[in-house]
C-alpha positions as CSV (number, residue, x, y, z in Angstrom):
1,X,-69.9,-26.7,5.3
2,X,-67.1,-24.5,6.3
3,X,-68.7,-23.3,9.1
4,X,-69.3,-27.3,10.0
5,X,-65.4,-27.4,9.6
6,X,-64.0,-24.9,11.6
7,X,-66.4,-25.8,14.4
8,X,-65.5,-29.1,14.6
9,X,-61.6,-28.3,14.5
10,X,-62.1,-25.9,17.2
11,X,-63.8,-28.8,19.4
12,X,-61.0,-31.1,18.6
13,X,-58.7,-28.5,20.2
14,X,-60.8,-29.1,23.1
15,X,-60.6,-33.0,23.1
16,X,-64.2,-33.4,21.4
17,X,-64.9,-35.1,17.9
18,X,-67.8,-33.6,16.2
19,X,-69.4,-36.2,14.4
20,X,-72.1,-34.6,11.8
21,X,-74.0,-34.8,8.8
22,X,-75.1,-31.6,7.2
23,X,-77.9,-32.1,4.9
24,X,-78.9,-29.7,2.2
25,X,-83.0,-29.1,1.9
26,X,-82.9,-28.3,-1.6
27,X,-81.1,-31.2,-3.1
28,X,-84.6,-32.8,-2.6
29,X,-86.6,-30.7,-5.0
30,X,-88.1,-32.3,-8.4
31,X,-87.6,-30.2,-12.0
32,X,-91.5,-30.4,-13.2
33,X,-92.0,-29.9,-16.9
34,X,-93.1,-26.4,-16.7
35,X,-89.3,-25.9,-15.7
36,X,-90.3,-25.2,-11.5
37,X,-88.7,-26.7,-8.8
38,X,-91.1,-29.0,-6.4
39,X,-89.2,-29.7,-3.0
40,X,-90.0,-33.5,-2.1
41,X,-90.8,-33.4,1.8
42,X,-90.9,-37.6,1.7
43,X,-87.3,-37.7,0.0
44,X,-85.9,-35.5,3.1
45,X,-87.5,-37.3,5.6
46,X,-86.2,-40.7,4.0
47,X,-82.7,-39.0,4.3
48,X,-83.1,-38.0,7.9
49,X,-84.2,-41.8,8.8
50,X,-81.2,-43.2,6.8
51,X,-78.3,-40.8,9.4
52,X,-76.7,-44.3,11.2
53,X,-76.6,-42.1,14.5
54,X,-79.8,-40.6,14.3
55,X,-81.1,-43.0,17.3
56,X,-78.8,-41.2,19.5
57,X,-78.9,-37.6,18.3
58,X,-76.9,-35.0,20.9
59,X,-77.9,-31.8,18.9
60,X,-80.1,-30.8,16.2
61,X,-80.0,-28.0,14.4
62,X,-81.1,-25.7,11.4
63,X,-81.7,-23.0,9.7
64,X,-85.1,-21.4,9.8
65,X,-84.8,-20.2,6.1
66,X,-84.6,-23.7,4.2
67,X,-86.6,-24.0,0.9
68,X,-88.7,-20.5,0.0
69,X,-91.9,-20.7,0.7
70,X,-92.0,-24.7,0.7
71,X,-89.5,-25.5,3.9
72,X,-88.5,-24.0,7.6
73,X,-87.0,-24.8,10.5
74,X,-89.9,-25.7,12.4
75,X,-91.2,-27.9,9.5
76,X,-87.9,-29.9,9.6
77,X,-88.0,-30.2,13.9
78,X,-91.7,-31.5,13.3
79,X,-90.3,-33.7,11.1
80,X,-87.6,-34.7,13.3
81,X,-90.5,-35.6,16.3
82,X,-92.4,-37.7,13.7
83,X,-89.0,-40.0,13.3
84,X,-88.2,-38.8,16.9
85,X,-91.5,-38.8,19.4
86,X,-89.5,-38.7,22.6
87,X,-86.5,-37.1,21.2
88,X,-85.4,-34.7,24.1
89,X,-81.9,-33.8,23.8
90,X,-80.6,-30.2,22.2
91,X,-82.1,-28.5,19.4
92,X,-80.6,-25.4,17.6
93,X,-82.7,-23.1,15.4
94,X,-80.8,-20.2,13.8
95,X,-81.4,-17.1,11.3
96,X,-79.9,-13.7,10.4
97,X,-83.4,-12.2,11.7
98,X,-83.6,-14.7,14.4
99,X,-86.0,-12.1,16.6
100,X,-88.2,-12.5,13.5
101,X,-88.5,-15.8,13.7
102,X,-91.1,-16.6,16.4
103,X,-93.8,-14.3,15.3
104,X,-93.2,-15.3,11.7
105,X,-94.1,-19.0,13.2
106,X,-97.3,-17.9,15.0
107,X,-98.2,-15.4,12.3
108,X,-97.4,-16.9,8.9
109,X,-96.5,-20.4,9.2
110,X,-100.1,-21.0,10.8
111,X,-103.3,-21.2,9.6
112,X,-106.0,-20.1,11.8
113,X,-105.9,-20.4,15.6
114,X,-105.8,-24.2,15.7
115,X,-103.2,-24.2,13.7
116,X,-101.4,-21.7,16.2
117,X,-102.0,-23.8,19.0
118,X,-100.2,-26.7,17.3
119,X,-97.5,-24.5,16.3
120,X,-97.2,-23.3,19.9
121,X,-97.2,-27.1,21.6
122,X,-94.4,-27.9,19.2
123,X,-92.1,-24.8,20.1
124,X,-92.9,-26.2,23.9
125,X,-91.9,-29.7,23.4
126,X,-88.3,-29.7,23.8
127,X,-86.1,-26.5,24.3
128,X,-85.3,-24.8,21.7
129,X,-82.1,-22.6,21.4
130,X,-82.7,-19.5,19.3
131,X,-79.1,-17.8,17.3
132,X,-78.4,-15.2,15.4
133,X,-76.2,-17.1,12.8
134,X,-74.2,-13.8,12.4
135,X,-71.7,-12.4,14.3
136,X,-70.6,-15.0,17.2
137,X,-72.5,-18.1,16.2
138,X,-69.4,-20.4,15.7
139,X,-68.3,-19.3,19.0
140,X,-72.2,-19.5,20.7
141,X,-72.8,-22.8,19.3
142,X,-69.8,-24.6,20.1
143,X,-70.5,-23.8,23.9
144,X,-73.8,-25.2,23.5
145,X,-72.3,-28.7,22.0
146,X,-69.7,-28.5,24.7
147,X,-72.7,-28.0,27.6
148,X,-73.6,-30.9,29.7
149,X,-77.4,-31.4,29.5
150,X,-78.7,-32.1,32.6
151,X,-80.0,-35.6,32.6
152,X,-81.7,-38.4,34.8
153,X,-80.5,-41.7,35.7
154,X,-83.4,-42.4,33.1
155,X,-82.4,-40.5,30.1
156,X,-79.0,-41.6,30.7
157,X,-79.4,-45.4,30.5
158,X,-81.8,-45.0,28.2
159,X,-79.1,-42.5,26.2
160,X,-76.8,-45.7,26.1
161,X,-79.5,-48.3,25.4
162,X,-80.9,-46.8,22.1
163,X,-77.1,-46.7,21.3
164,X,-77.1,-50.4,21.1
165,X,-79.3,-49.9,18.1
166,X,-78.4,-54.0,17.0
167,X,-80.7,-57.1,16.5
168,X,-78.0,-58.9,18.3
169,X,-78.2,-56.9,21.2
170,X,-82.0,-58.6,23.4
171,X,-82.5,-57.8,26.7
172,X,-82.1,-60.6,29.2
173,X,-84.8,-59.2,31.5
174,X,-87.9,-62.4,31.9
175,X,-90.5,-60.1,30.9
176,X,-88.6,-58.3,27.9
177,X,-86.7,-60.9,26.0
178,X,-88.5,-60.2,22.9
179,X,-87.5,-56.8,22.6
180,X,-84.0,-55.3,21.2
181,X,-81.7,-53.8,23.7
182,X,-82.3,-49.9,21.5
183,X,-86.5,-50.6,22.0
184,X,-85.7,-50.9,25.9
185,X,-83.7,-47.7,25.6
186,X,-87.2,-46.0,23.2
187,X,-89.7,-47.5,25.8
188,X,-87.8,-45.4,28.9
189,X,-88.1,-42.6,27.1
190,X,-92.2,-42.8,26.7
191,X,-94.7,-41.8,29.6
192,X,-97.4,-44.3,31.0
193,X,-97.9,-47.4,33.4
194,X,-95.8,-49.7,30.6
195,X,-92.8,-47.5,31.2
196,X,-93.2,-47.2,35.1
197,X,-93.6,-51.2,35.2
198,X,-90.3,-51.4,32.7
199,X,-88.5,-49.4,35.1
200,X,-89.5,-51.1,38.1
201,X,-88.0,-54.4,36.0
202,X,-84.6,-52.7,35.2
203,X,-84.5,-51.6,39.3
204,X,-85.0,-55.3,40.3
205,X,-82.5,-57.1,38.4
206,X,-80.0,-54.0,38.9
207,X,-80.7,-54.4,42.8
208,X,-80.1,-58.5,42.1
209,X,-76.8,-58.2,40.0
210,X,-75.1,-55.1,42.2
211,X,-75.8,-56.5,45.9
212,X,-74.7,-59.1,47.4
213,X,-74.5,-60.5,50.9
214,X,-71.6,-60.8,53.5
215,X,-70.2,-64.1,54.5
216,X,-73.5,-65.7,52.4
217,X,-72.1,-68.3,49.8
């Protein structure tokens, strides 16, 4: 939390306001009778869905070392995609042995080849920031929140649609009047010929609200 503290201080210094919720694996673990600890993986998750700005996540990050034996930092950023599927924006994994933590991924985390494979297609899905969370990683982590990603036209409107996460917010376009403003923004984000004809939609009545024609009344 102090570390959470002093970065978001030295941001402010900067003109940015941090706006976080740290979370704390093992607060979700169970006292069984026989006295052991059982970590409850539903009870996390049920926090994660319950952050107000989750929908419109800049950064994520974690430890890789969360719960022994039970919880890493991979588990949590595949839990993230399961609330998240087309979550694309920064993701932050850090450990004191963080040149460990690949092959212990690859090696001990997975079962069998299959399992590897998995393993491997998640690592690949968004990129992942690797940090040593000695030495300079206060410093090494503020620069990445200060970064500007690089992002479409897409991923930016659809950035600011999913914001408008609000049943009051519809959208106005004929074919999508059913759907809330933050869906719009989730259904840019997906892949297919529903998403290629939504965009073509948003184009069109862009085109018919930004244009208009000289000396035409």
């Amino acid at each position: 939390m102090d570390r959470l503290k002093r970065i978001s201080e030295n941001l402010k210094k900067d003109g940015i306001e941090l706006v976080y919720e740290e979370i704390n694996p093992n607060d979700y673990s169970n006292r069984l009778e026989s006295g052991d600890l059982e970590f409850d993986k539903h009870a996390l998750k049920k926090k994660l869905l319950s952050i107000r700005f989750l929908s419109h996540l800049d950064i994520f990050a974690t430890d890789y070392n969360l719960v022994e034996d039970e919880l890493k930092g991979i588990d949590l950023i595949a839990m993230l995609y399961e609330l998240l599927p087309h979550y694309n924006k920064k993701i932050i994994m850090y450990s004191a042995q963080i040149e460990d933590v690949i092959d212990n991924i690859i090696t001990k985390r997975a079962d069998g080849f299959k399992q590897q494979i998995t393993m491997l297609k998640l690592l690949a899905q968004n990129e992942i920031n690797y940090l040593s969370s000695d030495g300079e990683f206060e410093n090494k982590i503020k620069q990445l929140i200060i970064k500007e990603p690089d992002l479409t036209i897409d991923s930016r409107l659809a950035d600011s649609l999913c914001a408008l996460d609000n049943e009051n917010f519809k959208c106005i376009i004929p074919e999508y009047t059913d759907k809330r403003i933050s869906e719009i923004g989730k259904m840019l984000l997906t892949k297919g010929e529903e998403a290629i004809a939504l965009r073509r939609s948003i184009t069109e009545h862009i085109m018919a609200n930004i244009t208009s024609i000289l000396d035409y009344e």
